[in-house]
C-alpha positions in Angstrom: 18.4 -50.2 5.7 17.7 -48.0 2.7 14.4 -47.8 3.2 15.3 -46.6 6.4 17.7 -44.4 5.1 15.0 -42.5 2.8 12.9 -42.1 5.5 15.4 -40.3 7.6 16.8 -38.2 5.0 13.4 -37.2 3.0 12.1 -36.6 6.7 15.0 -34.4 8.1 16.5 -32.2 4.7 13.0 -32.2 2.5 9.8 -30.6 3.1 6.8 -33.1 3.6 5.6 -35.4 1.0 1.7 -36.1 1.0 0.4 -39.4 -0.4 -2.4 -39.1 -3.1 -5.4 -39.7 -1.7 -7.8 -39.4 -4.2 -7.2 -39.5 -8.2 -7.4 -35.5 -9.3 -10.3 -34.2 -10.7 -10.9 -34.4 -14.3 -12.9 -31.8 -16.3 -15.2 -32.5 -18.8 -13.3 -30.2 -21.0 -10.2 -31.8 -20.4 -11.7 -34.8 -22.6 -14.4 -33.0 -24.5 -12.3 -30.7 -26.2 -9.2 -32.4 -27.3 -11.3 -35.3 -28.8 -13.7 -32.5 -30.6 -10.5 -31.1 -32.1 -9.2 -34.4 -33.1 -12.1 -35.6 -34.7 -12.0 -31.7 -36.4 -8.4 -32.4 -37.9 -9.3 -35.9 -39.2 -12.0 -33.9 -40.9 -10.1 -31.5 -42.3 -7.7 -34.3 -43.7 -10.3 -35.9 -45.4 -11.6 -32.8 -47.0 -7.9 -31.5 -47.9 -7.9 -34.8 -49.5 -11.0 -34.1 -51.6 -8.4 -32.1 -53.9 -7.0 -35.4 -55.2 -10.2 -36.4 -56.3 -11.0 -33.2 -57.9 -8.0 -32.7 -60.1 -8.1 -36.5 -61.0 -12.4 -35.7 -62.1 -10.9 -33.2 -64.0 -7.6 -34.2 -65.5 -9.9 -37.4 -66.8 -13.0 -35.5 -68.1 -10.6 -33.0 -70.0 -8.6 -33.4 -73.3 -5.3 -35.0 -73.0 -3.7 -31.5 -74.5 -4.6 -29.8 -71.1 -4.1 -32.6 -68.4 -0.7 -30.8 -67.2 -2.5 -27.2 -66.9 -5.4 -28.8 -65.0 -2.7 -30.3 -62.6 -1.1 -27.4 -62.0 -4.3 -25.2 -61.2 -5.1 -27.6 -58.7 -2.1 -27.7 -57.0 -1.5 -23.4 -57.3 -5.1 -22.9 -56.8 -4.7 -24.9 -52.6 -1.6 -23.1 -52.3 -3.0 -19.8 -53.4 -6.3 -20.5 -51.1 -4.3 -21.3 -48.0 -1.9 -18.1 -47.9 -5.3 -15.7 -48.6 -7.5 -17.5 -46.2 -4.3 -16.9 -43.7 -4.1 -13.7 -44.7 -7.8 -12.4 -44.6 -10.3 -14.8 -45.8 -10.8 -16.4 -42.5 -11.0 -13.0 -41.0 -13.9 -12.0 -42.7 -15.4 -14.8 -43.1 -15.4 -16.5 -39.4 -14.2 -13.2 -36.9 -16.8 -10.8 -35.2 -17.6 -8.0 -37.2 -20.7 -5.6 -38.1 -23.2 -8.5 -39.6 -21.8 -8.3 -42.9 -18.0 -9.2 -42.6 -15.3 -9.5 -40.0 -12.4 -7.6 -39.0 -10.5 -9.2 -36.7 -7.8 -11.7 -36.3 -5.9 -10.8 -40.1 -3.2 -13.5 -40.4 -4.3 -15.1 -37.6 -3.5 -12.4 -35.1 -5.3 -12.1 -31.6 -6.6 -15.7 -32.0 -7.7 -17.2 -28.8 -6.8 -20.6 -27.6 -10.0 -22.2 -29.0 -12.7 -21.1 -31.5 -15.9 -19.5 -30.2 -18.0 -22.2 -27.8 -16.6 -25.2 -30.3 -13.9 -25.5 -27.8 -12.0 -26.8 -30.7 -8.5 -25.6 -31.2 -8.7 -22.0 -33.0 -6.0 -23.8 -35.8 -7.5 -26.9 -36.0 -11.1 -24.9 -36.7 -9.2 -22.7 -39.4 -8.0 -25.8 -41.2 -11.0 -27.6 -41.3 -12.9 -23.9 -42.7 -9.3 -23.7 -45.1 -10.3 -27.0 -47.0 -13.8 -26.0 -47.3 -12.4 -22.7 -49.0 -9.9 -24.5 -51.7 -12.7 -26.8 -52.5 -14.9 -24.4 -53.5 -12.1 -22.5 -55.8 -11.6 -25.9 -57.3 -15.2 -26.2 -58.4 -14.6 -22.8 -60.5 -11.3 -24.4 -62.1 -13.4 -27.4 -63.6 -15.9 -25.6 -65.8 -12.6 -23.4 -67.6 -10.8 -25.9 -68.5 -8.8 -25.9 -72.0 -9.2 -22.4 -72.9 -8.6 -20.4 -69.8 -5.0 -18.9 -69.5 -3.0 -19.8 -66.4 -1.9 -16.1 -65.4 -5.9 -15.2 -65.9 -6.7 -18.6 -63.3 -4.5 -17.2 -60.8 -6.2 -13.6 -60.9 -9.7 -15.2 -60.5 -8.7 -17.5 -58.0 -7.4 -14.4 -55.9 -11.0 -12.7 -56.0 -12.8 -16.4 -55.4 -10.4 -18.0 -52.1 -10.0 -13.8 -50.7 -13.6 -12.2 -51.2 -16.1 -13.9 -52.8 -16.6 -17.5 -51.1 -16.0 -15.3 -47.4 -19.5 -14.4 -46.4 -21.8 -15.0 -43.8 -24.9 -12.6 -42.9 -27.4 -15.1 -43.6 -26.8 -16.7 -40.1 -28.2 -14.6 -38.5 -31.6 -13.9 -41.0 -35.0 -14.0 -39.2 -33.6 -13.4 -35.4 -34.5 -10.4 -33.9 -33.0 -6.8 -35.1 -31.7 -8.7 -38.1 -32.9 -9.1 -41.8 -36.8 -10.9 -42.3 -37.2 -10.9 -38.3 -40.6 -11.6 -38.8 -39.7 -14.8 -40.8 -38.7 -16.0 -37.0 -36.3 -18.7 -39.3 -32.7 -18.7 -40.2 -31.0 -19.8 -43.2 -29.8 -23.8 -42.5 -26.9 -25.4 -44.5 -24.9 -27.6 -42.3 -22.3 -28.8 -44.2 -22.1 -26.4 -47.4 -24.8 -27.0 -50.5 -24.9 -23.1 -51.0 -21.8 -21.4 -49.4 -19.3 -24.2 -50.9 -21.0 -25.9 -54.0 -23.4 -23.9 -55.1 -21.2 -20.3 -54.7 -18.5 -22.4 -56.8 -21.1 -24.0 -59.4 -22.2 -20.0 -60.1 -18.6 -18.7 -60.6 -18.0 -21.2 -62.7 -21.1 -20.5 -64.6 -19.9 -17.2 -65.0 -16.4 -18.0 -65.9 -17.9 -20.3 -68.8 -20.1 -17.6 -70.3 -17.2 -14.8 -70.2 -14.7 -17.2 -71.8 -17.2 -19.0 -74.5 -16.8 -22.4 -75.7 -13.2 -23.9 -77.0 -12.5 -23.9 -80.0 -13.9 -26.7 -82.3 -17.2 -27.6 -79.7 -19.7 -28.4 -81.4 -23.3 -28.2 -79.6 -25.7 -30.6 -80.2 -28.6 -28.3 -82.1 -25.8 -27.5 -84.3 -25.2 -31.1 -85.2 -22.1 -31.5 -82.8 -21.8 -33.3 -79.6 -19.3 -32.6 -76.3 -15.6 -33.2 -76.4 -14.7 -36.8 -75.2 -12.9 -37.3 -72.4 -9.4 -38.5 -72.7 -9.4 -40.8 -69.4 -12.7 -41.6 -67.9 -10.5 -44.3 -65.7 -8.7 -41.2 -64.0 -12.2 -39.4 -63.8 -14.3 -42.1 -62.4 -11.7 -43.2 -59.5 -11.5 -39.4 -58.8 -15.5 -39.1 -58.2 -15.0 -41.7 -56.1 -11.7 -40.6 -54.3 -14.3 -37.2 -54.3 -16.9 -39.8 -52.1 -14.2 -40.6 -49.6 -13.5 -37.5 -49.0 -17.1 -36.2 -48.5 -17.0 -38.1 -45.0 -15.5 -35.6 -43.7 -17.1 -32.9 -45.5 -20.4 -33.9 -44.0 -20.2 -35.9 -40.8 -16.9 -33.3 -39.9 -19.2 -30.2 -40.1 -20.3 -31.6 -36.5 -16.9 -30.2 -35.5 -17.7 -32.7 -32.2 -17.1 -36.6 -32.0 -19.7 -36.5 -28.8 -22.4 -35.9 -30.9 -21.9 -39.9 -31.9 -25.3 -40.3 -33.3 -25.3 -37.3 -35.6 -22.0 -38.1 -36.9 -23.6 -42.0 -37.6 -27.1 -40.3 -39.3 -25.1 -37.8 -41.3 -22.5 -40.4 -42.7 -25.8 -43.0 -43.9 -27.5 -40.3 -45.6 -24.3 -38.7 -47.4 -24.2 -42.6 -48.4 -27.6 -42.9 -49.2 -28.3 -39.6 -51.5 -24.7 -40.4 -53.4 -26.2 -44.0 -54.4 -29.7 -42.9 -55.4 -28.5 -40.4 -57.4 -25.9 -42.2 -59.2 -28.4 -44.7 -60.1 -31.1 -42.4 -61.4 -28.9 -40.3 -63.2 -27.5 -43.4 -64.9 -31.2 -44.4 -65.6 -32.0 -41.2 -66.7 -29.3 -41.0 -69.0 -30.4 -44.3 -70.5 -33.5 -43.1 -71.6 -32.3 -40.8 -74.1 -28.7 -42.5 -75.5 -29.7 -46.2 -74.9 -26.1 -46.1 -73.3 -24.8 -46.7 -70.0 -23.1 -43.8 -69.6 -19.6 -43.9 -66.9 -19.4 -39.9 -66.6 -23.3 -39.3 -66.2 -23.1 -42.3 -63.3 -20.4 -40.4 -62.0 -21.5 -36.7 -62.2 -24.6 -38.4 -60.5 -23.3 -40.0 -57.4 -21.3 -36.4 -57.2 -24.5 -34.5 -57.8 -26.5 -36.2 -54.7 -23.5 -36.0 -52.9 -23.9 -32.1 -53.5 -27.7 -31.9 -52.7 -27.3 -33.7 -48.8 -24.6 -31.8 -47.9 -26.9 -29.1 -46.7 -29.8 -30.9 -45.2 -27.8 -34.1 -44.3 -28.3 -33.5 -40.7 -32.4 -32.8 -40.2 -33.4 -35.7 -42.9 -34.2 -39.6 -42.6 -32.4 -42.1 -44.6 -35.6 -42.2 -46.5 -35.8 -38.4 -47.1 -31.7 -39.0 -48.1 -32.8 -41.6 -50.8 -35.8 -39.1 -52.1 -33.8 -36.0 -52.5 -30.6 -38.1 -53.6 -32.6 -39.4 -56.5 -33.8 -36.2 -57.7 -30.9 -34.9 -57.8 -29.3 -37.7 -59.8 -32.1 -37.0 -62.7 -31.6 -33.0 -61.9 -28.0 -33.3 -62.9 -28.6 -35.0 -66.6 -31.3 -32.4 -67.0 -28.8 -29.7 -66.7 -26.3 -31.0 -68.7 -28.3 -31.0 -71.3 -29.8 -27.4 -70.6 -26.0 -26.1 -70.5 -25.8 -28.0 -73.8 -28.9 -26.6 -75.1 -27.6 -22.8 -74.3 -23.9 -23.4 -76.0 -22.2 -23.0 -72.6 -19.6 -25.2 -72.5 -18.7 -26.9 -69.1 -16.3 -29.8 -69.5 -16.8 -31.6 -66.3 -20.0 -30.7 -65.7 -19.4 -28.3 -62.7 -22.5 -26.0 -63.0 -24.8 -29.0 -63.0 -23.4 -30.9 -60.3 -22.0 -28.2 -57.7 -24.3 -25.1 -58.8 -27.5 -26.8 -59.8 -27.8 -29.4 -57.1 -26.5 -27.4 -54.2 -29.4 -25.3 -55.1 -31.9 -28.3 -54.9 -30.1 -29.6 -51.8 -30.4 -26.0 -49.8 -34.4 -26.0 -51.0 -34.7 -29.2 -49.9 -34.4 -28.9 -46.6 -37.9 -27.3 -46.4 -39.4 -29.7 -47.7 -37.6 -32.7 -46.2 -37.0 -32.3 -42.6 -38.4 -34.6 -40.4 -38.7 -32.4 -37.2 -36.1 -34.3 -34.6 -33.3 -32.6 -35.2 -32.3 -29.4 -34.0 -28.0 -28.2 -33.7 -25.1 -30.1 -33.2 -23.1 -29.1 -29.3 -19.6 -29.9 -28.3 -21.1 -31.8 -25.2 -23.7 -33.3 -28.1 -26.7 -32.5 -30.1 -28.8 -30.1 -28.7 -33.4 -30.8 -30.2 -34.7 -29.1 -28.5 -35.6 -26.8 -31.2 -36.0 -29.0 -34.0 -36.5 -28.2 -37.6 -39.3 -29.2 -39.2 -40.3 -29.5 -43.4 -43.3 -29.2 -45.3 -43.8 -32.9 -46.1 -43.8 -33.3 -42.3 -46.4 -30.9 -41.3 -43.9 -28.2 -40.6 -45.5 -26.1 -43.0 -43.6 -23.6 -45.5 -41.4 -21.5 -42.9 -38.0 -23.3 -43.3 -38.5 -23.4 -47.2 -39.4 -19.8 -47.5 -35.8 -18.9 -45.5 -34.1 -21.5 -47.5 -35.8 -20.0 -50.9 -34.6 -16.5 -49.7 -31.1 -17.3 -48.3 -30.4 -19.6 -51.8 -31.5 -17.1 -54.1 -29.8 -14.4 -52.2 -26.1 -16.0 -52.3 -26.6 -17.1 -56.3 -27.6 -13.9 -57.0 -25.2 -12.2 -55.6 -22.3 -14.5 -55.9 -23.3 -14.5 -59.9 -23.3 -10.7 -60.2 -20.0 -10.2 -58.3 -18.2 -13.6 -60.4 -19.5 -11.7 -63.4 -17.9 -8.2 -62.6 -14.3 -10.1 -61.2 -14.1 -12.3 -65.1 -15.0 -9.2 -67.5 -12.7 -7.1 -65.7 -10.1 -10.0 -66.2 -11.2 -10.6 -69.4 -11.0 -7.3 -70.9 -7.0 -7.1 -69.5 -6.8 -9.4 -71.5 -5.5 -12.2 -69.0 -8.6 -14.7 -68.9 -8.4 -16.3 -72.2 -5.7 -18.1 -73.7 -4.4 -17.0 -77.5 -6.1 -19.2 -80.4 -2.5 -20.0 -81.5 -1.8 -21.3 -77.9 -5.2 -23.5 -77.3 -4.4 -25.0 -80.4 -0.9 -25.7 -79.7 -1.9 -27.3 -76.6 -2.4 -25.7 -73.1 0.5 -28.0 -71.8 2.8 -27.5 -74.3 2.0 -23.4 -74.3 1.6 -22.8 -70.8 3.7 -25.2 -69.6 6.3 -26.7 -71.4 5.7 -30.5 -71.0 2.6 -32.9 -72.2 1.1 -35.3 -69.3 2.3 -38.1 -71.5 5.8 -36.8 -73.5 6.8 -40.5 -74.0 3.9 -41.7 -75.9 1.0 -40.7 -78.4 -2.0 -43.1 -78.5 -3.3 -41.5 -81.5 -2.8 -38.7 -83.7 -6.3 -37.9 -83.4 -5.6 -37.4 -79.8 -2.7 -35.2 -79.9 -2.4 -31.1 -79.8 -0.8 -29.2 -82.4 2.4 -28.8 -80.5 3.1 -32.3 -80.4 3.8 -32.7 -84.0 7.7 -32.6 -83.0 6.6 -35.8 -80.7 5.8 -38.0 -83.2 7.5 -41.0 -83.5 6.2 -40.6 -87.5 7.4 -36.8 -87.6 11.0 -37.2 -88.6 10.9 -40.1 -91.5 7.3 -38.7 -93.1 6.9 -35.1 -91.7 4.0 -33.6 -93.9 1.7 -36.7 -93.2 2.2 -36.0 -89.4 1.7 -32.5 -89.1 -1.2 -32.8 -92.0 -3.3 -34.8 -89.7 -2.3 -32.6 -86.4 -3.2 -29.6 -88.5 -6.8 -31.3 -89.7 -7.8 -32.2 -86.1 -6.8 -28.8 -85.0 -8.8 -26.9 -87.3 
């Protein structure tokens, strides 16, 4: 009877219902996209989370005195980055424009729906691009530490997350009615040896040379050696945090889960390089000290992390290993070089990020194995492969590489130059003498890492004298040996 009675009544007061035939249609889009953009934010999550690893590399390779101020550049630094790259950054880096920089969509304004023929999610795509941007400010930070004051880090940081790391013109190089046409090549870098690590390793090779050495280094030829580390536990399990992260620096740069085997190729030789080069550079390092050396292990792994980013796409696992390893021995080599030349870089930073990403870019020309070409949001797309010299592709994709690498060092070093004199001669970019000695923590911000506790007097700033459990019952013997270390 109530069946009955829905019958009647759906039949007499409703209009006609029609039984589904047939299940609806289902676009490929409808899939494509959403699981693209997924796989984008996931991505971007692991990048953003790249920034744990970097301040813990650099709160362990730097001087207890300055572990809160390297903290706290980190953290302003990412929150700095995300409101300019919101504002502007993105803009001109990733909008249309004239060929040099972009002009639309300021603050995000006039966005579409999705980004370009990704058909990621525009947000999702600005994200991903935003965690690119902060790591490549945070590169900077790590070659300044313990002299740098924190009102001079915020104006550089300005001029590195708004203008400098924004560019782009090289993606177009060797196509037709654009610069070296008759190269017939464009500049490669998939997933950011020049236009994240390299760009940040120059900065902060011209950060280190405007702001000179801190106090008390002593360089080698002048019978010294580098500052130790206060917390190479911190520092190592940040490299590696660093590692984590770089799976979705390098396999996320697909910006599409259906290309399944790139993603797979991309991941093994990010592995691949990072474990050649740690162990070379840890070899290499062995020769000289007789030493197994923790932060040379570590800056290696980093380093051929550094140098696959760019070709980790168009190379074999082989050509991974090859390039990985070079890099790990490329890395000690400029350590010393920097040591050689009285530039002082606490973490290593210029070796690592500027050095290697150079070495990475170039060695694409020399180590692509010809079946690869781009990667598609349907999936990868040969049929234009790229080819290296030590696969018979002759010198055409190294000669753009040579020209697009040397181009964005160049320019990125003469433009990182002008941006730290002019902040330097305000006045803003150094810290006072009395205030590195006191201790940038204590100076700059008010607290120690470790108020509670002092290993060591040897290990102590200035301004921790008052800290001492010793200072109140024999004052002079405390703030005699504070005084000692800090001169």
């Amino acid at each position: 009877m109530v069946f009955l009675l829905i019958t009647v009544i759906s039949g007499v007061f409703f209009s006609h219902v029609y039984a589904q035939t047939a299940a609806p249609e289902v676009k490929a889009s409808d899939v494509v996209n959403p699981v693209n953009t997924a796989w984008t934010l996931i991505a971007a999550f692991l990048v953003f989370g790249m920034q744990v690893g970097f301040t813990m590399l650099e709160a362990g390779f730097c001087r207890s005195r300055e572990t809160v101020n390297v903290l706290m550049e980190c953290v302003v630094d990412t929150c700095l980055c995300g409101i300019l790259f919101y504002a502007f950054g993105f803009a001109f880096m990733f909008s249309h424009g004239n060929g040099f920089i972009g002009y639309h969509w300021f603050f995000l304004q006039g966005a579409p729906a999705t980004y370009e023929t990704t058909g990621v999610a525009f947000l999702a795509v600005w994200l991903f691009q935003f965690a690119f941007a902060d790591t490549c400010s945070t590169i900077t930070s790590g070659a300044m530490i313990g002299r740098t004051a924190f009102f001079g880090d915020l104006l550089y940081s300005v001029a590195v997350s708004g203008f400098i790391y924004p560019d782009g013109w090289l993606a177009t190089m060797g196509s037709d009615g654009h610069f070296f046409a008759s190269l017939g090549m464009g500049f490669h870098d998939f997933a950011g040896s020049t236009v994240v690590h390299t760009i940040g390793g120059v900065i902060a090779l011209a950060g280190s040379i405007v702001l000179g050495p801190r106090l008390g280094r002593q360089f080698k030829r002048d019978g010294g050696a580098p500052m130790l580390p206060h917390d190479l536990t911190i520092a190592v399990s940040g490299g590696l945090i660093l590692w984590f992260g770089w799976y979705g620096f390098n396999p996320g740069s697909t910006l599409s889960m259906m290309d399944f085997e790139g993603i797979g190729r991309v991941a093994a030789n990010t592995t691949l390089a990072a474990c050649a080069a740690g162990l070379t550079a840890m070899l290499w390092a062995y020769k000289s000290s007789k030493k197994w050396d923790a932060g040379y292990t570590t800056n290696g792994f980093l380093a051929g992390l550094v140098a696959v980013t760019c070709p980790c796409y168009w190379v074999t696992p082989l050509g991974a290993i090859l390039l990985g390893g070079i890099a790990g021995v490329l890395v000690v080599l400029g350590v010393e070089l920097l040591e050689w030349m009285r530039i002082d870089d606490p973490i290593g930073a210029v070796p690592v990020h500027g050095m290697c990403g150079i070495w990475g870019t170039i060695s694409l020309g020399l180590f692509a194995c010809g079946r690869y070409g781009a990667s598609g949001p349907a999936g990868p797309d040969n049929s234009v492969a790229i080819k290296g010299l030590f696969y018979g592709g002759g010198t055409q994709v190294l000669v753009a590489q040579l020209i697009g690498s040397a181009t964005i060092t160049l320019a990125t070093f003469a433009v990182a130059m002008a941006v730290m004199l002019a902040v330097n001669a305000g006045g803003w970019l150094r810290v006072s003498e009395e205030g590195e000695l006191y201790g940038l923590d204590l100076h700059e911000h008010g607290i120690s890492a470790y108020p509670e506790y002092v290993i060591s007097a040897l290990g102590a700033p200035s301004g921790m004298a008052q800290h001492l459990p010793s200072a109140s019952s024999k004052p002079e013997l405390a703030t005699a040996k504070l005084s000692h270390l800090a001169s």
